[in-house]
N, C-alpha and C positions, 0 to 999 in steps of 0.2 A: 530290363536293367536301366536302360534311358529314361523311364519315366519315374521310377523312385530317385533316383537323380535329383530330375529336375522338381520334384516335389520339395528333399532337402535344399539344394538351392532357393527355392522360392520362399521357403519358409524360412532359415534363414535369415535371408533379403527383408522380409516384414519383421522380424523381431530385429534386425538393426533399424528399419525405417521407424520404428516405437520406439526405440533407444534414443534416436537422433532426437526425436519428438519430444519426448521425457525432458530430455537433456535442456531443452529449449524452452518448455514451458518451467520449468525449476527456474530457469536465469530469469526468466520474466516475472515468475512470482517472488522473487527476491528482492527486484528491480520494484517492482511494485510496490512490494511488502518497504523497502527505503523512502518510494517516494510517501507513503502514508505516513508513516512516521515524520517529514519533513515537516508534510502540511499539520498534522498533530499538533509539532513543534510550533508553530510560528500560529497556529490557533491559541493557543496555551498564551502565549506572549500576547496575542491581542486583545486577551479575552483582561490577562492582568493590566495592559496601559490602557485600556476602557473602564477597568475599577479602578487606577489608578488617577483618570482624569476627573470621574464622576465622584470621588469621594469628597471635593471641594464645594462642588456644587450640591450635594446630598446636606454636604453641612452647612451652606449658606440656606437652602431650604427650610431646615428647620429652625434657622435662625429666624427666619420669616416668619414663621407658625405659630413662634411664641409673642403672646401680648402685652 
């Protein structure tokens, strides 16, 4: 009888310690999952003030071009 016991017990014991587990990598893929998005975000933004900077100089270019 003591040793189906501690079988429930043990097992148990592992399906909370995969619980706990779960539980932790969820906050970190979420955590993760924000910071991607952040960097996303502020790529988005650089990628527009680098078309934004170069569209002067794209157009004095082909100012040049012409004869």
């Amino acid at each position: 009888m003591l040793w189906p016991m501690i079988a429930v017990v043990l097992g148990f014991l592992g399906i909370a310690v995969l619980g706990v587990l779960a539980v932790r990598v969820f906050v970190e893929v979420r955590r993760l999952a924000r910071q991607v998005a952040q960097s996303s975000e502020r790529i988005t933004r650089a990628a527009e003030d680098l078309e934004r900077s170069a569209a002067p100089l794209a157009a004095r270019a082909s100012e040049l071009r012409r004869p």
